[in-house]
C-alpha positions in Angstrom: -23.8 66.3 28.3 -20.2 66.7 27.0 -19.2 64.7 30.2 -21.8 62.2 29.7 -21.3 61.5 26.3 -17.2 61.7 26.9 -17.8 58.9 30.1 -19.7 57.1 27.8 -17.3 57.3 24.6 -14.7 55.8 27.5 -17.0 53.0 28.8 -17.4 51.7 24.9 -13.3 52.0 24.7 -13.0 50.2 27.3 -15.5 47.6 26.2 -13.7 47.9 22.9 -10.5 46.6 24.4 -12.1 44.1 26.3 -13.5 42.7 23.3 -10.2 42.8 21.5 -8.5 41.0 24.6 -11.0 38.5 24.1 -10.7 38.1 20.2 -7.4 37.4 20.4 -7.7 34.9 23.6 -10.1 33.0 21.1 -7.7 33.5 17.9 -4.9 32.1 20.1 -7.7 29.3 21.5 -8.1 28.8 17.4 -5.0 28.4 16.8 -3.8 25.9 20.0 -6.8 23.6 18.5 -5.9 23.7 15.1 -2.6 22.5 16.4 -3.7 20.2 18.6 -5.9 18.7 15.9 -3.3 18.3 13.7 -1.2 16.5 16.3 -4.3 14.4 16.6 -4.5 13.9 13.3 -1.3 12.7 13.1 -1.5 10.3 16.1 -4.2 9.0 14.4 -2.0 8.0 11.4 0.1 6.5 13.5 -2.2 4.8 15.2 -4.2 3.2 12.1 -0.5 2.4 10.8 0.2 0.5 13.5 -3.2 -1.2 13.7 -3.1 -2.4 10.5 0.6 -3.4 11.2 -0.5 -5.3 14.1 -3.3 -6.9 12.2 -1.2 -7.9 9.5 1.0 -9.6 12.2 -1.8 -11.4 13.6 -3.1 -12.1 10.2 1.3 -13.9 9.3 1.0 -15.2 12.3 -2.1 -16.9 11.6 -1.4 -18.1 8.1 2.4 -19.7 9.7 0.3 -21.5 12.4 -2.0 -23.1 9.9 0.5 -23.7 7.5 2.5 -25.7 10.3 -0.7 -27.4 11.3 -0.9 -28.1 7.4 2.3 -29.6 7.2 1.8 -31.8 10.3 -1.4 -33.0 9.3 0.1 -34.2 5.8 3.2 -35.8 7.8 0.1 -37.8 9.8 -1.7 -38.7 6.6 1.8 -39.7 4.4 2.7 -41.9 7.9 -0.9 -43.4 8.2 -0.7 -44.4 4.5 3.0 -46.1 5.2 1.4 -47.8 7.5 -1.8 -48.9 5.3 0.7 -49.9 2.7 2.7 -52.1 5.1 -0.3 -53.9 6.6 -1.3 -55.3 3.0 1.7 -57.5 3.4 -0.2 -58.8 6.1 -3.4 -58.5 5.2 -4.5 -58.7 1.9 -6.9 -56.5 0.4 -10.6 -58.4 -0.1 -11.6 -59.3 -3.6 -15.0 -57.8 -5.0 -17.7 -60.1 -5.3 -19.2 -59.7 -9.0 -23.0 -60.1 -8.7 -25.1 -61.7 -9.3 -23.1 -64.8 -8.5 -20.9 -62.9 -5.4 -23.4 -62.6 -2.3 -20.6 -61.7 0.8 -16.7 -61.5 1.7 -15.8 -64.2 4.6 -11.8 -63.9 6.3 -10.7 -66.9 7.5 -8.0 -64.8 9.5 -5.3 -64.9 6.7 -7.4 -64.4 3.7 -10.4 -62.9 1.6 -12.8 -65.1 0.0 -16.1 -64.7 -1.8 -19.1 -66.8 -1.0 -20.6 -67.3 -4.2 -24.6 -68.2 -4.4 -26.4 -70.4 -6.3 -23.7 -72.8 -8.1 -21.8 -69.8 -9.4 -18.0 -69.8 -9.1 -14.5 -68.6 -9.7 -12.9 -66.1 -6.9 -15.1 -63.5 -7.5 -18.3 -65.3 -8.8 -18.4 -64.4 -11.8 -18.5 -67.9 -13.2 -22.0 -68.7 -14.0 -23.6 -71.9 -12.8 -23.2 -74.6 -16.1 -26.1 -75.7 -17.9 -27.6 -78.7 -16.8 -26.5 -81.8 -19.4 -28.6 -81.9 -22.8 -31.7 -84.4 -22.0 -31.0 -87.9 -23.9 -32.1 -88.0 -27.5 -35.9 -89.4 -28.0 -36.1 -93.4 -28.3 -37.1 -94.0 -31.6 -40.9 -95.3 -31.7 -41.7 -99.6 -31.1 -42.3 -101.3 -34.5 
């Protein structure tokens, strides 16, 4: 029994060290992940540091594009209204017909004119027609 219980007090000594060879294997496996989640931790950082660099590059980028595309586009529109202001020399603007009197524009191919409608007149028709002339005064009655 003294043998039995003294093999058996070494088989739990040996199963202690085994167990201890193992808890520190795992407190070393602890502490390489603890590492290695700080370092991805900090990659991580990085990482988002650099996305939201990148984005915000992308994002100057974009807002320099459009404000060149801006600036073109009012270049286009100050040109076409130079041009607009140098074809009225040319070609006048049209006169607006007043109604009732003004019915359409004509161009005769070097100006504007209103065609006025019913006896109306002046350049715009807003002249209306004259009241016909006063009927002749009653003849006085025959003696």
């Amino acid at each position: 029994t003294d043998t039995v219980l003294s093999e058996r007090i070494d088989d739990l000594n040996a199963t202690d060290a085994e167990m201890l060879t193992n808890i520190t294997t795992l407190n070393n496996d602890v502490t390489s992940i603890a590492s290695a989640n700080a370092d991805l931790s900090r990659r991580l950082t990085l990482l988002n540091v650099s996305d939201v660099e990148l984005r915000m590059g992308a994002f100057d980028a974009r807002l320099t594009s459009m404000n060149t595309t801006l600036s073109t586009m009012s270049q286009a529109v100050y040109a076409l209204n130079a041009t607009i202001e140098s074809w009225r020399t040319f070609v006048p603007m049209p006169p607006k017909c007043v109604p009732p009197g003004g019915d359409k524009l004509r161009f005769d191919g070097t100006d504007w004119f209103c065609v006025c409608v019913d006896n109306w007149s002046g350049t715009t028709c807003e002249t209306p027609p004259s009241p016909p002339p006063s009927p002749p005064p009653p003849s006085p009655p025959p003696p």
